[in-house]
C-alpha positions, 0 to 999 in steps of 0.5 A: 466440500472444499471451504473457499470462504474462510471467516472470522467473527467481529469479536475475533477482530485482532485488538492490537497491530503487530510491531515488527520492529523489536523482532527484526534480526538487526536494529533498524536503522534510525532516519537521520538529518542531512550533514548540512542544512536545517533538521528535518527531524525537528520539524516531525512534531510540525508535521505528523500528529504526536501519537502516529510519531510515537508509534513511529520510533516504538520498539513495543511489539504489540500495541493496542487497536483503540475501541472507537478505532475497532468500532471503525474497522468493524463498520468499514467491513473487518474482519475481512474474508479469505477465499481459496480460488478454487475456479482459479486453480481449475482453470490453471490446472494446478496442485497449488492451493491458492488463497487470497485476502478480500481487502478489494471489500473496503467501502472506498475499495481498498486496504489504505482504510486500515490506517486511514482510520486510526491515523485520522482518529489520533488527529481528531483526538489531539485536536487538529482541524484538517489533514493534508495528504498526497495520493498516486492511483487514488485509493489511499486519498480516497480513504483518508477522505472517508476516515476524515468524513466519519471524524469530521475533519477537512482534508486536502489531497495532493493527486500525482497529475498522471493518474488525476487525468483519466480517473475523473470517477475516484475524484469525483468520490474523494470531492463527495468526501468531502476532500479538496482535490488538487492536481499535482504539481499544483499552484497552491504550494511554492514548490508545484508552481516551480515545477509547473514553471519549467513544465506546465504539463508535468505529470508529477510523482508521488514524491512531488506530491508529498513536498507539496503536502508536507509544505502545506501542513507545516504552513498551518498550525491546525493541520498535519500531515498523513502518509498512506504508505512507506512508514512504520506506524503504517506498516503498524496499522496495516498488520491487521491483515497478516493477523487475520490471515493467521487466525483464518489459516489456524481454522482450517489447519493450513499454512502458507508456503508462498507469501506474495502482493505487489509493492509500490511504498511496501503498505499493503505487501507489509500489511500481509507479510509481517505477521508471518515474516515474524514467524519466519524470523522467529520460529524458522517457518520456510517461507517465501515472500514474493513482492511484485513491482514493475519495471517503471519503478522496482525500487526494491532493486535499487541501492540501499541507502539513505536517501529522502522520502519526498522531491524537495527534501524537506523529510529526514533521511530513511535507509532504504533500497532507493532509485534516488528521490528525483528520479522521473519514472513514467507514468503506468495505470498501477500508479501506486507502484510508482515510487522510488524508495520502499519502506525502510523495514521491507528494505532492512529484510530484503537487504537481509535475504527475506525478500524476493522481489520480481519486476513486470515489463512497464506496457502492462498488458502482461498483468492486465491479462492475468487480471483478466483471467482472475475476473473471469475465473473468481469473478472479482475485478482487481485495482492495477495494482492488485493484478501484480500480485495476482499475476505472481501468483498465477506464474507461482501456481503454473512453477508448482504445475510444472514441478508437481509441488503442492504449495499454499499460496497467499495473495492479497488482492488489495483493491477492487478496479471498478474506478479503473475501468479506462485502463482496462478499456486501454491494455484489454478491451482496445487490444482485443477490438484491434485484434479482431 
């Protein structure tokens, strides 16, 4: 009989996060001040908590996971289990074999715990009162408000007013958190009443919303600022799920071939992928890395450059592939895919030729389909986000069909979507009643 649950034991939890850092095949480049103007990197110390900066600029390759922060990892269901889709690949009638990581197992239903938690337990260590972030589909305030719920600290959520509008439920869960939840723009911040002046129906972006966060933590000397994607301690913290994956792939005696997830900032792609991108750095293993995107915001096909993390330029400047920091991009249901720029270490290693990237047409219906077909096949109902991956893998699995190549595919289905239902009502089930 075919495994298609494949476990880890609590104490075989991963104790440190993987640096990629130190092994990548040129120096990262460094973020950097504006020619002119005041230093945004001087303000850093104003805005994030001294430990989160610290592992920002580390060069260690390993750095260890805190006990309290393992303990948290454990209640919030870590090690998490990967599965082989066998019903999925029946149902394709392919020679591939696909597997996928359970991070939709998240009390709050997503993979954003992984670093809300250890970001929230260095704020409370150092002492701060409350965190201030920006969300866009939702899952990543909602994990921060869980973390900040077990260490009883306060929090404010900037929501992009896109998807704030038809996920009344997700706020409703962030609020029973106990978060403050504002839609942005918004008129509690200098920089969302400008906006909200020139267009009261704004429906923002995710970097308006981190203007409006980082301008309300540097307003109060109790609070900081946290960010659920882009950055390295993020990418750092999310390196739990490739280490997983490794030691579940070792039980078994199997290795990916193919290494997909979809990418909006680059959390939980990296997340996935870092682990084993070192082992194609490294040790030459013949792996593809596929991040998915759509065509909305495919920032990892824009230009790689310096360019800004937020709207109103108030973050140093990150080298990036980059659609430009005031570009609109209109609003889809996967809202965590709309960004303009990815994180710097995924775009130093798709500048570098490690990272294929491919694109979803923007009306979504395409992915809503393949999500519908993984419900009904693996019985797990994926975010919007999720389905990008999914729908790469599917179409990897069919090129393996046609090609009689027997791949191992790893996917990670980073969120659930049972607060997603609306958009589903909207690409599937509107869509087949229309039809009949």
């Amino acid at each position: 009989m075919v495994t298609t649950k494949i476990s880890l034991e609590v104490d075989e939890l991963p104790k440190r996060w993987y640096n990629i850092v130190p092994d990548l095949p040129t120096p990262l480049p460094p973020p950097k001040d504006p020619e002119k103007g005041a230093s945004r990197l001087q303000n850093l110390p104003d805005i994030f908590s001294m430990e989160v900066l610290k592992q920002e600029m580390s060069l260690d390759r390993y750095i260890p996971i805190p006990k309290q922060v393992r303990d948290l990892y454990i209640q919030a269901g870590r090690p998490r289990p990967l599965f082989r889709a066998k019903r999925l690949e029946k149902y394709l009638k392919t020679p591939a074999k696909l597997y996928y990581k359970s991070e939709f197992y998240s009390p709050t239903g997503s993979h954003k715990v992984n670093t809300a938690i250890p970001q929230a337990y260095y704020a409370k260590k150092q002492g701060i009162k409350r965190m201030v972030t920006e969300t866009g589909a939702g899952q990543w305030g909602t994990a921060l408000a869980y973390a900040c719920s077990l260490l009883d600290l306060d929090l404010t959520v900037y929501w992009v007013r896109a998807a704030s509008t038809w996920k009344k439920s997700r706020r409703h869960f962030m609020q029973l958190l106990g978060a403050k939840v504002f839609d942005s723009p918004s008129n509690h911040t200098q920089i969302g009443k400008e906006l909200l002046r020139k267009d009261p129906q704004h429906v923002g972006s995710l970097g308006i919303a981190i203007a409006e966060a980082v301008q309300d933590a540097q307003a109060d000397e109790t609070a900081v600022y946290s960010l659920g994607s882009v950055l390295n301690h993020v990418l750092l913290h999310q390196s739990i799920i490739g280490l997983e994956c490794q030691k579940q792939f070792k039980k078994i005696d199997t290795y990916p071939d193919v290494i997909i997830s979809c990418l909006g900032g680059g959390s939980n792609f990296g997340g996935l992928a870092i682990p084993f991108l070192r082992d194609s750095i490294k040790e030459k293993r013949p792996i593809r890395f596929l991040a998915t995107q759509s065509a909305a915001a495919p920032n990892l096909t824009g230009t790689y450059r310096y360019d800004y993390g937020d709207y109103a330029e108030q973050t140093p400047l990150l080298k990036m592939c980059t659609l430009g920091h005031r570009t609109s991009f209109k609003p889809i249901k996967a809202d965590g895919l709309r960004y303009h720029g990815a994180a710097p270490i995924i775009s130093a290693l798709r500048h570098q030729g490690f990272i294929d990237t491919i694109s979803y047409p923007q009306d979504e219906t395409y992915v809503f389909d393949k999500a519908k077909i993984f419900l009904q096949t693996e019985g797990f109902l994926p975010a919007p986000e999720s389905a990008y991956s999914i729908t790469a893998a599917i179409d990897e699995a069919i090129r393996c069909k046609r090609k009689r190549e027997h791949k191992t595919i790893l996917f990670n289905v980073s969120g659930h979507g049972f607060m997603d239902m609306e958009g589903y009502e909207e690409k599937i089930l509107r869509k087949n009643r229309s039809s009949q």
